[in-house]
N, CA, C and O atoms as a Tinker XYZ file with bonds, in Angstrom:
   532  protein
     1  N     58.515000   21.816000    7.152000    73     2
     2  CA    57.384000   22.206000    7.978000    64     1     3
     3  C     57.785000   23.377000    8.867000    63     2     4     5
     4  O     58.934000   23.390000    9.308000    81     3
     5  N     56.958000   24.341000    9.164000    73     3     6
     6  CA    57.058000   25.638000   10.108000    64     5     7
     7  C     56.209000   25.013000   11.145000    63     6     8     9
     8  O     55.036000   24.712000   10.924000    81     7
     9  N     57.128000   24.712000   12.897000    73     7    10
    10  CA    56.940000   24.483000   13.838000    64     9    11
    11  C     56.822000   25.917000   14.592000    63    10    12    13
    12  O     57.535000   26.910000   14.448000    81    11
    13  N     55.479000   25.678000   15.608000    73    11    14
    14  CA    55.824000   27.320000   16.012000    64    13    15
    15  C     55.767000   26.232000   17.589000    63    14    16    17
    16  O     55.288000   25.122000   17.820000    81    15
    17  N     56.575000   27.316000   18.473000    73    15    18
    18  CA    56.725000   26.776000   19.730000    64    17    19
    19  C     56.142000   27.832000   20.642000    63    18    20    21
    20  O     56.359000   28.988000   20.278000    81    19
    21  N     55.307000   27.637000   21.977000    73    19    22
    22  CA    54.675000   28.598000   22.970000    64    21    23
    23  C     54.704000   27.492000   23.982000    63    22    24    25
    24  O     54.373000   26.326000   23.767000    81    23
    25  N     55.271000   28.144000   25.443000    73    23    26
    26  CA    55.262000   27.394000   26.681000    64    25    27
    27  C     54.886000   28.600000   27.413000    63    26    28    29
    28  O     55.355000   29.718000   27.196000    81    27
    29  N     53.685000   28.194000   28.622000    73    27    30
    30  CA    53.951000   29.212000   29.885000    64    29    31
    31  C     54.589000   28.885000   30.800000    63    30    32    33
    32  O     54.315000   27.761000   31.222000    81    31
    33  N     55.556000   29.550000   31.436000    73    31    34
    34  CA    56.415000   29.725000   32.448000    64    33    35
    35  C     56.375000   28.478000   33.210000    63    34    36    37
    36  O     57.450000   27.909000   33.400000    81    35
    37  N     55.167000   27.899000   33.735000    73    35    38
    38  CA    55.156000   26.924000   34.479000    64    37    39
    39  C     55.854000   25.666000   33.295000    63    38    40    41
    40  O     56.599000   24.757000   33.661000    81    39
    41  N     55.460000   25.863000   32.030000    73    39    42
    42  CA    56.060000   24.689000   31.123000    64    41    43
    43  C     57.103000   24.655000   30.534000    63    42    44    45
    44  O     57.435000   23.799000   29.714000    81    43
    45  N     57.775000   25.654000   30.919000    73    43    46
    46  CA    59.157000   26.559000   29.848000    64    45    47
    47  C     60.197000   24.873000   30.187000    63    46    48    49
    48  O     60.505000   24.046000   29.329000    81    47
    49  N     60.444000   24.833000   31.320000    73    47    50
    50  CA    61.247000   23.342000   31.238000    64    49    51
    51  C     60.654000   22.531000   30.637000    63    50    52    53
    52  O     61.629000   22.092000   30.029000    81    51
    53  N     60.056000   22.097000   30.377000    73    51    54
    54  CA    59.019000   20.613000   30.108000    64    53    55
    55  C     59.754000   21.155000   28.746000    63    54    56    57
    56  O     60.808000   20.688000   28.315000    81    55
    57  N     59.001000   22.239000   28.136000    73    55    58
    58  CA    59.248000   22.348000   26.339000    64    57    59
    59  C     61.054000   22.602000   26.255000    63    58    60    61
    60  O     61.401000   23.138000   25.203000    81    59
    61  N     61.848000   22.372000   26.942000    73    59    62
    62  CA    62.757000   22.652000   26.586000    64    61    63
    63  C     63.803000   21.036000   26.665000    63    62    64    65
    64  O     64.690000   20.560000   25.957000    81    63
    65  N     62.983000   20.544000   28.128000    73    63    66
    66  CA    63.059000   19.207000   28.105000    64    65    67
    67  C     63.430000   18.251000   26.370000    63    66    68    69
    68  O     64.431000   17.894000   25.749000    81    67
    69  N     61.895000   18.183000   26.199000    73    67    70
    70  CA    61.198000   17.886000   25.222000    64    69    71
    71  C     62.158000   18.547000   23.373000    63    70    72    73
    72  O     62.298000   18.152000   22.215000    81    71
    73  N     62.420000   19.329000   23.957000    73    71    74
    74  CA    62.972000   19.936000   22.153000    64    73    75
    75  C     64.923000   19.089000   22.340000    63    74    76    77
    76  O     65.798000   18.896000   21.496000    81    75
    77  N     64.871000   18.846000   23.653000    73    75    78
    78  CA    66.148000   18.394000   23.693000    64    77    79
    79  C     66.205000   16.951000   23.181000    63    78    80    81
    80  O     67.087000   16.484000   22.460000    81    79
    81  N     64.924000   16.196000   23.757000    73    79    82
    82  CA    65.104000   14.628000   23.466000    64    81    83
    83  C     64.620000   14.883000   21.953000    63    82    84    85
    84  O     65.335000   14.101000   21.327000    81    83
    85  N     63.957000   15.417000   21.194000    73    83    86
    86  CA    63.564000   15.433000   20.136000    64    85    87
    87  C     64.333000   16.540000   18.664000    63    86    88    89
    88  O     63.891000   16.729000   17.531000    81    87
    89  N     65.383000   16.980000   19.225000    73    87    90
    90  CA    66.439000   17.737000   18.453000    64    89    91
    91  C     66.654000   17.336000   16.899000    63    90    92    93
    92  O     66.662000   18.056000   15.901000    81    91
    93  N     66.814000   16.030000   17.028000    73    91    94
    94  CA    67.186000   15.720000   15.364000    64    93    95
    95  C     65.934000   16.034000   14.852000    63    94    96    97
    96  O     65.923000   16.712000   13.825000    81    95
    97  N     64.757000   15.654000   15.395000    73    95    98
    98  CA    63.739000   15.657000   14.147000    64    97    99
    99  C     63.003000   17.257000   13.935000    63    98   100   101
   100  O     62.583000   17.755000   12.891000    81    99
   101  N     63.026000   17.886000   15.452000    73    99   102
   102  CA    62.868000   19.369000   15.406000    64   101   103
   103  C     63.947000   20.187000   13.990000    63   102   104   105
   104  O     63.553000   20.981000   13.135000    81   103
   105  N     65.620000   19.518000   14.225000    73   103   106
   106  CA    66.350000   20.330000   13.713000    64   105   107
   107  C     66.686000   19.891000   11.598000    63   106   108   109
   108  O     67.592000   20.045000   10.780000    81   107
   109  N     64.744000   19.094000   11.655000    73   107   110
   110  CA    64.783000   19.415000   10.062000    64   109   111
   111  C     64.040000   20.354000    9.535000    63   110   112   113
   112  O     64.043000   20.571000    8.323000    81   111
   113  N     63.329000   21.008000   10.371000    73   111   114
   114  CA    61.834000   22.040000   10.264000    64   113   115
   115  C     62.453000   23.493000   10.550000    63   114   116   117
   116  O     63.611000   23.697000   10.915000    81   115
   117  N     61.557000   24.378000   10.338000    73   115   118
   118  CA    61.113000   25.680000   10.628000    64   117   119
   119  C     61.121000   25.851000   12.231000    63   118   120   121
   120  O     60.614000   24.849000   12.736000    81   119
   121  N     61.575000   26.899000   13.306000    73   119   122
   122  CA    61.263000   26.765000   14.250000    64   121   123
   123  C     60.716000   28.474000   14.347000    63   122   124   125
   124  O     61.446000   29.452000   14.188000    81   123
   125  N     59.369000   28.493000   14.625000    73   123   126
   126  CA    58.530000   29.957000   15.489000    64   125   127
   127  C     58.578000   29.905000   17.151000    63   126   128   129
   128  O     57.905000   29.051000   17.727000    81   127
   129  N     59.155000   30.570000   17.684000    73   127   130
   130  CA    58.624000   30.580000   19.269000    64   129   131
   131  C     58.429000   31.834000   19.584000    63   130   132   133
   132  O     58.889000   32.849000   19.062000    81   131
   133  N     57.495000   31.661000   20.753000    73   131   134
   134  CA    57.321000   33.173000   21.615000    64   133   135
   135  C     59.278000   33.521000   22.465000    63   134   136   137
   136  O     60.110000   32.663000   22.762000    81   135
   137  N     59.389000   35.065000   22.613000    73   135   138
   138  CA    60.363000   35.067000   22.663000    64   137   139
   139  C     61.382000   34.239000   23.737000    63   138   140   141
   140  O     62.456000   33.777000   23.352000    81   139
   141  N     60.880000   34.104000   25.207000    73   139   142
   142  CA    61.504000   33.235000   25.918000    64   141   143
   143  C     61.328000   32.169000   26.105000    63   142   144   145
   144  O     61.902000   31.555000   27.004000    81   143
   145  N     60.295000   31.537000   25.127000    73   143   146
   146  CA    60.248000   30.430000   25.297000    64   145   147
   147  C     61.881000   30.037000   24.160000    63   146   148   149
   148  O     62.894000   29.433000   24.514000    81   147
   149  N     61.561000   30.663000   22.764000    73   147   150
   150  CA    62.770000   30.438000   22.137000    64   149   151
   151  C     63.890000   30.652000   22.158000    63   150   152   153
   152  O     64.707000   30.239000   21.335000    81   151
   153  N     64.139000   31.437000   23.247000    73   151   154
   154  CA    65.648000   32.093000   23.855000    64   153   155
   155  C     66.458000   30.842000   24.845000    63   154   156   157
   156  O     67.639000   30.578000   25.073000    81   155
   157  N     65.328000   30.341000   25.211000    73   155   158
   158  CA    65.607000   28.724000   26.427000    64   157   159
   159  C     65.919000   27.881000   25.748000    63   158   160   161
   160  O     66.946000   27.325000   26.137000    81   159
   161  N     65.393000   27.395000   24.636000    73   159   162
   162  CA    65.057000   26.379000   23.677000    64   161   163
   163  C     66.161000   26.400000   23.131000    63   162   164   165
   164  O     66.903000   25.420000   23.075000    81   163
   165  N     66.464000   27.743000   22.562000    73   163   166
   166  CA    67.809000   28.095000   21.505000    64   165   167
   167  C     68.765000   27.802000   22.278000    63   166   168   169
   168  O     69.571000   27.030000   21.759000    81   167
   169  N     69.035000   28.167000   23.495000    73   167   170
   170  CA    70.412000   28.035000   24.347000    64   169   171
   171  C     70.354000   26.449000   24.864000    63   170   172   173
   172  O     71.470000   26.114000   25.262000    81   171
   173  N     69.595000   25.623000   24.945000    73   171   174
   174  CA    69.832000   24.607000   25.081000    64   173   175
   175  C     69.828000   23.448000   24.443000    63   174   176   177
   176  O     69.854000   22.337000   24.973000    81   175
   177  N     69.785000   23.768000   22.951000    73   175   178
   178  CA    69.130000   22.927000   21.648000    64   177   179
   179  C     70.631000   23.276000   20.573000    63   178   180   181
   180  O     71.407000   22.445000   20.100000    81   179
   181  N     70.657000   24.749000   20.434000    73   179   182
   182  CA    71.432000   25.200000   19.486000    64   181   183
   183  C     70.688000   25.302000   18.114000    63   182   184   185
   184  O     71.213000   25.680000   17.067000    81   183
   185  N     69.202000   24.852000   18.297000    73   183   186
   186  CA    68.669000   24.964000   17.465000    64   185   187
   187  C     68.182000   26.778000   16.972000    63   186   188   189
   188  O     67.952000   27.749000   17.694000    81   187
   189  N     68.171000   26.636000   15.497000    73   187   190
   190  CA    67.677000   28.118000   15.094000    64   189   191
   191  C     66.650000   28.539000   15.437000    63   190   192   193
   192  O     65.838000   27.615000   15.404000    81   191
   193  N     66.157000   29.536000   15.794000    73   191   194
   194  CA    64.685000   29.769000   16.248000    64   193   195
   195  C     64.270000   30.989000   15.705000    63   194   196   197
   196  O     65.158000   31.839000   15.767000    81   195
   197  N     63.111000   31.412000   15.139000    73   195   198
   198  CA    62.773000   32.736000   14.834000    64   197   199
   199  C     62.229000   32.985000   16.480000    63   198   200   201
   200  O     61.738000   32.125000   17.212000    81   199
   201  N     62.450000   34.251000   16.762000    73   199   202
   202  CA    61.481000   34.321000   17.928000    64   201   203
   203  C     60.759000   35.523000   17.301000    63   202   204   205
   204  O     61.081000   36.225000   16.343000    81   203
   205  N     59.562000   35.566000   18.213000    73   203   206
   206  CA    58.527000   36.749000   18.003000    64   205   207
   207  C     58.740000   37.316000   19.352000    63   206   208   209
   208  O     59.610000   36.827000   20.072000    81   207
   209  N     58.058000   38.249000   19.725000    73   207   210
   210  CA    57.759000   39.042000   20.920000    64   209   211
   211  C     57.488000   37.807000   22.513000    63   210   212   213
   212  O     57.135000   36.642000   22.328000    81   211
   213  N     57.722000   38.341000   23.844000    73   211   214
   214  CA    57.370000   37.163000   25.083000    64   213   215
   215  C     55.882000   36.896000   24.376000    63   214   216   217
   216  O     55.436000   37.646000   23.508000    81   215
   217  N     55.435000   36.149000   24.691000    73   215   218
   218  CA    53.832000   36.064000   25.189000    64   217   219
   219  C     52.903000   36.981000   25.747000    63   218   220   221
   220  O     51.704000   37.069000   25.483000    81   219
   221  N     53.575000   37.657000   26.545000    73   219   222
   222  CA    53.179000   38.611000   27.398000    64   221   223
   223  C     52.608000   39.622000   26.910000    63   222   224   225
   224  O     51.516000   40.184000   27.004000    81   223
   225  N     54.084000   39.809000   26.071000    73   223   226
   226  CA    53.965000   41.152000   24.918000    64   225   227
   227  C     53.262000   40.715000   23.359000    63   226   228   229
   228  O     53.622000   41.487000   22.471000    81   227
   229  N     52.739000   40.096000   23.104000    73   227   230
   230  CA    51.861000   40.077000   22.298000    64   229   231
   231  C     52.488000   38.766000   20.750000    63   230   232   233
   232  O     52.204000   38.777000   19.552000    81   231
   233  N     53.578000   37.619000   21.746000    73   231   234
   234  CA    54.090000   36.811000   20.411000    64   233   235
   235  C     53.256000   35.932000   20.151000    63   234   236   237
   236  O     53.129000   35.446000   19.027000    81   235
   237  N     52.364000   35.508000   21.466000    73   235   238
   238  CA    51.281000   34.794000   20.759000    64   237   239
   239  C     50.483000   35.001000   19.663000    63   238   240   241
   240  O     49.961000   34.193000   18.894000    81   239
   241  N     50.459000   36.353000   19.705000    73   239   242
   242  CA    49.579000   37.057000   18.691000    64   241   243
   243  C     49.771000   37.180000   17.740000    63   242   244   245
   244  O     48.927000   37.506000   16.905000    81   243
   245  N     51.468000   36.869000   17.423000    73   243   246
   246  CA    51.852000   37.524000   16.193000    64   245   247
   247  C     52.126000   35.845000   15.719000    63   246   248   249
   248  O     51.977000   35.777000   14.499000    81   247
   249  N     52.462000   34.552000   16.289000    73   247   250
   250  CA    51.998000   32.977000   16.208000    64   249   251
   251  C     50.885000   33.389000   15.382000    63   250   252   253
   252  O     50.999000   33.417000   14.156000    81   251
   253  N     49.779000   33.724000   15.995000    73   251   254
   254  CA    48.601000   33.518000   15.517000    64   253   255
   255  C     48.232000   33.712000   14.322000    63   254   256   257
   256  O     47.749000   32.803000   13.648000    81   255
   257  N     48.483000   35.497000   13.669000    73   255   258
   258  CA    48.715000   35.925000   12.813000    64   257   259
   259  C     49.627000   34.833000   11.829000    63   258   260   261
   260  O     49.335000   34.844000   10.633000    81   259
   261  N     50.521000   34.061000   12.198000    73   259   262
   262  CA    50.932000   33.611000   11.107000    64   261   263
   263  C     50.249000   32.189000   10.745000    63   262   264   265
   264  O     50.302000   31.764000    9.591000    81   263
   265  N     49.739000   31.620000   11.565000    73   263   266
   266  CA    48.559000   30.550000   11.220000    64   265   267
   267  C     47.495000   31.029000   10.792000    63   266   268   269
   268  O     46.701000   30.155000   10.444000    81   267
   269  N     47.176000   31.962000   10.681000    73   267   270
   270  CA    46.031000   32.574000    9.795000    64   269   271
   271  C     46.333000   32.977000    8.766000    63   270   272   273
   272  O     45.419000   33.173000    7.966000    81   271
   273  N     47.775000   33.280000    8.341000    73   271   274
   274  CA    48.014000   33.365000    6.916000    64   273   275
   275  C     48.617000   32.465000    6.391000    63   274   276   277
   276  O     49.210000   32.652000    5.328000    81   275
   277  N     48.603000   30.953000    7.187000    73   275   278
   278  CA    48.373000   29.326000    6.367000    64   277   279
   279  C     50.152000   29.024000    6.607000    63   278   280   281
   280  O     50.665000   28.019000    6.113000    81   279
   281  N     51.036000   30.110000    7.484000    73   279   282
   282  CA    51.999000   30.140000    7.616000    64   281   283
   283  C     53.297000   29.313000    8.377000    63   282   284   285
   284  O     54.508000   29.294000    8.157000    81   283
   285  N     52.428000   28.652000    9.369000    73   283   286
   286  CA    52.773000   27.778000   10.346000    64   285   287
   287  C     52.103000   26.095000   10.154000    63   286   288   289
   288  O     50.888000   26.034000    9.964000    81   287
   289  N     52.675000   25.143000   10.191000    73   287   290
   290  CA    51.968000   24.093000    9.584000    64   289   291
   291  C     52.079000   22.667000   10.862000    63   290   292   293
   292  O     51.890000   21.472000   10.635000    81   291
   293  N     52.507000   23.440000   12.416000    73   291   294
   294  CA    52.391000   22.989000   13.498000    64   293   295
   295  C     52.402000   23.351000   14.640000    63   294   296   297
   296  O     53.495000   23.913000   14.722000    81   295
   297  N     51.898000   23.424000   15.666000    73   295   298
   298  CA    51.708000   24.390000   17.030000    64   297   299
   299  C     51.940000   22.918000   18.253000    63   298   300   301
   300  O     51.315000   21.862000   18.356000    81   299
   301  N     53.069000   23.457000   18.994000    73   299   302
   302  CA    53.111000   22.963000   20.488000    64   301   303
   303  C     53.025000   24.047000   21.667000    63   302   304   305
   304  O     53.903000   24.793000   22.101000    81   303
   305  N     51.985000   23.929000   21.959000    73   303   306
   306  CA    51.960000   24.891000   22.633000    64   305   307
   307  C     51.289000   24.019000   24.280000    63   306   308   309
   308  O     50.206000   23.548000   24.627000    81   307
   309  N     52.853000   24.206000   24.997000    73   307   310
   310  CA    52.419000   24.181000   26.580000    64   309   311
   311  C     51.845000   24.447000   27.231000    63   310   312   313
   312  O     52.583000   25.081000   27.984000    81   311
   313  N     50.548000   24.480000   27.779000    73   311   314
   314  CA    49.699000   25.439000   28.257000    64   313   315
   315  C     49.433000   24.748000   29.912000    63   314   316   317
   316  O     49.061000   23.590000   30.103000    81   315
   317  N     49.691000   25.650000   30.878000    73   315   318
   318  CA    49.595000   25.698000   32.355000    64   317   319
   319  C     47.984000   25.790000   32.556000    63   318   320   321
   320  O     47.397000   26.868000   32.641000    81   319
   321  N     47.376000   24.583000   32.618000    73   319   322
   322  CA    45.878000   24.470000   33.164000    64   321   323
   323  C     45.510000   24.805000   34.094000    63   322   324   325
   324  O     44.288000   24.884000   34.217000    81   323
   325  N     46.280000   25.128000   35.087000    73   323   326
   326  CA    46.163000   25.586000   36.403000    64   325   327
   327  C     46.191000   27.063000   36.867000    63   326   328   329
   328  O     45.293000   27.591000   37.523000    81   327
   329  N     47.217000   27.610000   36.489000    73   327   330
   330  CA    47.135000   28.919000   36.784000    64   329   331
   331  C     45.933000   29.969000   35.503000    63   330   332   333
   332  O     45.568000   29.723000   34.354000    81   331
   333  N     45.698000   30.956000   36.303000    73   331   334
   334  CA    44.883000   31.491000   35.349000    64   333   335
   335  C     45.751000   32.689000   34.619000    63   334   336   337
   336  O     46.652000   33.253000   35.240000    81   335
   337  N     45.534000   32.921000   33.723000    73   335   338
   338  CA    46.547000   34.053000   32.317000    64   337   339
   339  C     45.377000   35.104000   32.301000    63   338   340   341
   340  O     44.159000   34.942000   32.225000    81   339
   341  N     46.248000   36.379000   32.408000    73   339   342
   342  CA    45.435000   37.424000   31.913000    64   341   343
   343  C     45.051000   37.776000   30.294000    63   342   344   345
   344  O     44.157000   38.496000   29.849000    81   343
   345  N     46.090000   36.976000   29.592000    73   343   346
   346  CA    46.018000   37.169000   28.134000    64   345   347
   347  C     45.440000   35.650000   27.712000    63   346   348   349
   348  O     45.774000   34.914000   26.784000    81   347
   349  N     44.531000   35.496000   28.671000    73   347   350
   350  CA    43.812000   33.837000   27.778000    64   349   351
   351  C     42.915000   33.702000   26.678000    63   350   352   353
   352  O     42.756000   32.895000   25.762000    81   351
   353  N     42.262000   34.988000   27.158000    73   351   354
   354  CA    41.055000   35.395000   25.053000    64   353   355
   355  C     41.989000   35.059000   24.347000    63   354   356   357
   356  O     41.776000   34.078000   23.635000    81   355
   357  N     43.388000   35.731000   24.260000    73   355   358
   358  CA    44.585000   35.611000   22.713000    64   357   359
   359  C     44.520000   34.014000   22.630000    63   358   360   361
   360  O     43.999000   33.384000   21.710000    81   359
   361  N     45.214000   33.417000   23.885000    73   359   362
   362  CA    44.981000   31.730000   23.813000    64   361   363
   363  C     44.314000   30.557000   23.045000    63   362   364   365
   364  O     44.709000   29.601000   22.380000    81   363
   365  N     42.775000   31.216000   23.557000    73   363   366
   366  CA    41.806000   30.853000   22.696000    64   365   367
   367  C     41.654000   31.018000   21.158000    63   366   368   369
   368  O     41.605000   30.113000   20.325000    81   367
   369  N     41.582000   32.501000   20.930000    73   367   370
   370  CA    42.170000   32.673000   19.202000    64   369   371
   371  C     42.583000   32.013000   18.895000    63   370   372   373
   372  O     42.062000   31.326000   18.017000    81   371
   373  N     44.260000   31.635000   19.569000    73   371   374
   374  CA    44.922000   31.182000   18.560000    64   373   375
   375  C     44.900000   29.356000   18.605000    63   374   376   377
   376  O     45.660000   28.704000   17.888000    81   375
   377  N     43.889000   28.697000   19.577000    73   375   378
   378  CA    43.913000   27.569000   19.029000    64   377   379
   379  C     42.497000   27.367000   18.468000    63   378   380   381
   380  O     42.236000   26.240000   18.046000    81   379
   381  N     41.407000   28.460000   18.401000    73   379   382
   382  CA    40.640000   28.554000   17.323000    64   381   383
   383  C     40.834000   28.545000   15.603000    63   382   384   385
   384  O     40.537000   27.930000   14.579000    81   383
   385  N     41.580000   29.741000   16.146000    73   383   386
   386  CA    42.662000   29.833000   14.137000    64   385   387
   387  C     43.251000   28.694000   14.004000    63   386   388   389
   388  O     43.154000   28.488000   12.795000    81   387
   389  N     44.089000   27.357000   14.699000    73   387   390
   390  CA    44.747000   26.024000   14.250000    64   389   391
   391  C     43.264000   25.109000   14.234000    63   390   392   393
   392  O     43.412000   24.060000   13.607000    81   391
   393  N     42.066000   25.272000   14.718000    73   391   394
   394  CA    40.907000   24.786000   14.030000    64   393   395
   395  C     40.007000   24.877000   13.021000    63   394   396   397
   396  O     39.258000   24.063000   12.482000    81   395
   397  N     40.294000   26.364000   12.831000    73   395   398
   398  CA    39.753000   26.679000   11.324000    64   397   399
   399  C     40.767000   26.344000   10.327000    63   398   400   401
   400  O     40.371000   25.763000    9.316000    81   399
   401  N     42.003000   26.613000   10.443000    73   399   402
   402  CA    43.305000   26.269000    9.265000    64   401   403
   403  C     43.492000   24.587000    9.520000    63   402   404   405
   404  O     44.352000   23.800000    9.126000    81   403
   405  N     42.605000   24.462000   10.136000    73   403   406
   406  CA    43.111000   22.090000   10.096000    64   405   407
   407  C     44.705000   22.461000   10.810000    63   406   408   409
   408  O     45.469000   21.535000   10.536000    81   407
   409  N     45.378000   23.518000   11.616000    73   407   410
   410  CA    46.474000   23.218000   12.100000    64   409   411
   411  C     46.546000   21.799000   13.087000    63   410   412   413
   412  O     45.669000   21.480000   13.890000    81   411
   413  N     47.702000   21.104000   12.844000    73   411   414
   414  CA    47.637000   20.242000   13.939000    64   413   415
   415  C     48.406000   20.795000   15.446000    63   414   416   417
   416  O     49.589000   21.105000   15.303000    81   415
   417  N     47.921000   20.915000   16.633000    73   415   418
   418  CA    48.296000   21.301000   17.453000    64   417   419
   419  C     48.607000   20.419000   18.590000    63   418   420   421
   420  O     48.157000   19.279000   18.483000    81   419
   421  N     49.500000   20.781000   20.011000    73   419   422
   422  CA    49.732000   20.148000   20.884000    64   421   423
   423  C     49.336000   20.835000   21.885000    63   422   424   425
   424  O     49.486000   22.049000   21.741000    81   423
   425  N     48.788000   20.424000   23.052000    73   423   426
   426  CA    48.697000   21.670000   24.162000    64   425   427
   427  C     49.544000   21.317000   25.432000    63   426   428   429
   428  O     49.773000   22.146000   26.312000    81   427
   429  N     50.044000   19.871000   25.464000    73   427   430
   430  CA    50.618000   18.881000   26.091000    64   429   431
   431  C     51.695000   18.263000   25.816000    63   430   432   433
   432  O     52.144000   18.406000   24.679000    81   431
   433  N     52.474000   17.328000   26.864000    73   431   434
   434  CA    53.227000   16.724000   26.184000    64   433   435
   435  C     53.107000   15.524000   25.945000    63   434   436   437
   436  O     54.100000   14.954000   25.495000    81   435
   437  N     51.822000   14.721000   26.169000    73   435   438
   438  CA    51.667000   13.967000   25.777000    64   437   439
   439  C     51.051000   13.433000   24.251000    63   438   440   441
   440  O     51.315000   12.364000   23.701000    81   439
   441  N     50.208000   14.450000   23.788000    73   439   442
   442  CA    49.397000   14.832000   21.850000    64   441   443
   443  C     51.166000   15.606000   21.832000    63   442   444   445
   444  O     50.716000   16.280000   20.906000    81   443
   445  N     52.488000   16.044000   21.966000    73   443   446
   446  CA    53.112000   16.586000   21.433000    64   445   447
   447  C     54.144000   15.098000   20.699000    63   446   448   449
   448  O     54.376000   14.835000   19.519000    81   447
   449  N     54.522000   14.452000   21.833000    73   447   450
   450  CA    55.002000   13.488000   21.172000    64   449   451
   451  C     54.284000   12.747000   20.459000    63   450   452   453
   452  O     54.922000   11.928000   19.796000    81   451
   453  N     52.973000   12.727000   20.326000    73   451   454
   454  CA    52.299000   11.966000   19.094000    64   453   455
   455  C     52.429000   12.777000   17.899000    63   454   456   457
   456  O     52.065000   12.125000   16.920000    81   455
   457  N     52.695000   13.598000   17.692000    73   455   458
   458  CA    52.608000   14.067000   16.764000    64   457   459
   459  C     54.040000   14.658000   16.182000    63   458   460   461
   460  O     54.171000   15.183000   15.077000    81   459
   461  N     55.076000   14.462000   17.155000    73   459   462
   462  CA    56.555000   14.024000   16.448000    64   461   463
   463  C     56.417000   12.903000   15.778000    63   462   464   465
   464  O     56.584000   12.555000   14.609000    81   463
   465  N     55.990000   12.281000   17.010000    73   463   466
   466  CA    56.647000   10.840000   15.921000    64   465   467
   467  C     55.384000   10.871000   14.694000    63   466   468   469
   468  O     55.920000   10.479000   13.657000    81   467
   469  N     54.788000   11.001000   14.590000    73   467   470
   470  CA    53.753000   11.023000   13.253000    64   469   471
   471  C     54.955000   11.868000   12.283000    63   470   472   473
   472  O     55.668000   11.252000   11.490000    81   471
   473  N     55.052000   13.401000   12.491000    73   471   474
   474  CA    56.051000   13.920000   11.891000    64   473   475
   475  C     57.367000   13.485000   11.420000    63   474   476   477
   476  O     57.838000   13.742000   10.312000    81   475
   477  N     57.840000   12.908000   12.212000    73   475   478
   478  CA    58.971000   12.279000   11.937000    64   477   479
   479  C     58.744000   10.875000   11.067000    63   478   480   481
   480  O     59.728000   10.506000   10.425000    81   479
   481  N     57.340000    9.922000   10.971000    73   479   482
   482  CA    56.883000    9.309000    9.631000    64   481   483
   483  C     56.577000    9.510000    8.682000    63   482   484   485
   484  O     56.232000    8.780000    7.753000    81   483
   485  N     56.712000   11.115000    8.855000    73   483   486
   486  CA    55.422000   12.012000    7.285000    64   485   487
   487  C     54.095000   11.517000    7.517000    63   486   488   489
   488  O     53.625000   10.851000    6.594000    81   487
   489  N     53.333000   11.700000    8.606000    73   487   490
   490  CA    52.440000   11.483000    8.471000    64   489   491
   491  C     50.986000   12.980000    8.252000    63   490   492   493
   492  O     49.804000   13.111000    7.936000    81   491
   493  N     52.382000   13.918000    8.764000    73   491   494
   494  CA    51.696000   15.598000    8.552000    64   493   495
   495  C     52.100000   15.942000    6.940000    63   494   496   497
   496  O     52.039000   17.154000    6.734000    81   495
   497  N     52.449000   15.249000    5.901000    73   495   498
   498  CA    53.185000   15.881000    4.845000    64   497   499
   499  C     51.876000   15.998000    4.104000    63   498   500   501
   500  O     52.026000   16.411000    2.954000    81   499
   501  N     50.947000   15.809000    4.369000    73   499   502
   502  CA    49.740000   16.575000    3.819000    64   501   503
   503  C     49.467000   18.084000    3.973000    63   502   504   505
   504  O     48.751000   18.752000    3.227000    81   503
   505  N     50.080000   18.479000    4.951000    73   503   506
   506  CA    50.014000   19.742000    4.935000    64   505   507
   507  C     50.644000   20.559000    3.804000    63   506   508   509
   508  O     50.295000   21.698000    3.489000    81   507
   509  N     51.867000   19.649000    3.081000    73   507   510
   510  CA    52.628000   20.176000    2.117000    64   509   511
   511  C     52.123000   20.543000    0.749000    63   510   512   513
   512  O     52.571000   21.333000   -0.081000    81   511
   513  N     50.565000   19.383000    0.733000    73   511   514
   514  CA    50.139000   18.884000   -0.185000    64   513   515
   515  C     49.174000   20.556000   -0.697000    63   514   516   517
   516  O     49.163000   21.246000   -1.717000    81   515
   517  N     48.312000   20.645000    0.973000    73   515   518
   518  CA    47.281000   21.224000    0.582000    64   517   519
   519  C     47.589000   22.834000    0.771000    63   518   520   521
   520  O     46.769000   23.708000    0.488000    81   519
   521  N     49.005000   23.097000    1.334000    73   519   522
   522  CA    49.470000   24.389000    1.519000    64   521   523
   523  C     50.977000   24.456000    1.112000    63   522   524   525
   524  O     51.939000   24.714000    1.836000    81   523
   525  N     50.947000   24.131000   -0.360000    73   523   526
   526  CA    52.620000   24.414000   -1.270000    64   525   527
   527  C     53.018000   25.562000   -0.926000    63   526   528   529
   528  O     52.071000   26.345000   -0.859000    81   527
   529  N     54.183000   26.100000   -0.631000    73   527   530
   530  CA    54.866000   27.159000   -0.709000    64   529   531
   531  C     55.842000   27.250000   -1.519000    63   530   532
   532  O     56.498000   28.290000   -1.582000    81   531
């Protein structure tokens, strides 16, 4: 499975938290992150990470782009409800595009660990089914 990872600043610990207690099952998959989110992640995981561009600079975008070309087959993405983002239209896109592609997504950490441990049962291996690579 291709996991893509996105935290904002306010969540960058939480997701790094989180990739730590969940390492073995992260470190059988694909990992996408925006760039500092995956630079944190990587240095404290040791896990491989593709990174794309910060957020800032446009990695959400390029996330996005790859769930629209059926490329990514899971999204956790941390999202700070509180503060307001100047780049929140991209936001929206891109958990529009994981609703048109049936992506399963997280925006939390609470739907994130549901959907490890689902992952970690095969309970996403339908995605394998209906998008072979």
């Amino acid at each position: 499975m291709n996991i893509a990872l996105i935290a904002h600043d306010a969540k960058k610990e939480l997701m790094v938290q989180f990739c730590i207690a969940y390492c073995p099952v992260l470190a059988q998959h694909n990992l996408t992150a925006t760039g500092t989110t995956g630079k944190l992640v990587s240095e404290a995981t040791g896990l491989p990470i593709q990174r794309c561009l910060s957020g800032t600079h446009g990695g959400d975008q390029q996330i996005a782009a790859r769930i629209a070309c059926n490329e990514i087959d899971l999204l956790l993405f941390f999202r700070d409800p509180i503060t307001a983002k100047p780049h929140e239209p991209n936001e929206m896109n891109l958990l529009r595009l994981c609703d048109v592609h049936n992506i399963p997504m997280a925006t939390n950490i609470a739907t994130a660990e549901v959907l490890i441990h689902g992952l970690e049962r095969g309970d996403l291996d339908w995605r394998n089914i209906v998008n072979p690579r």
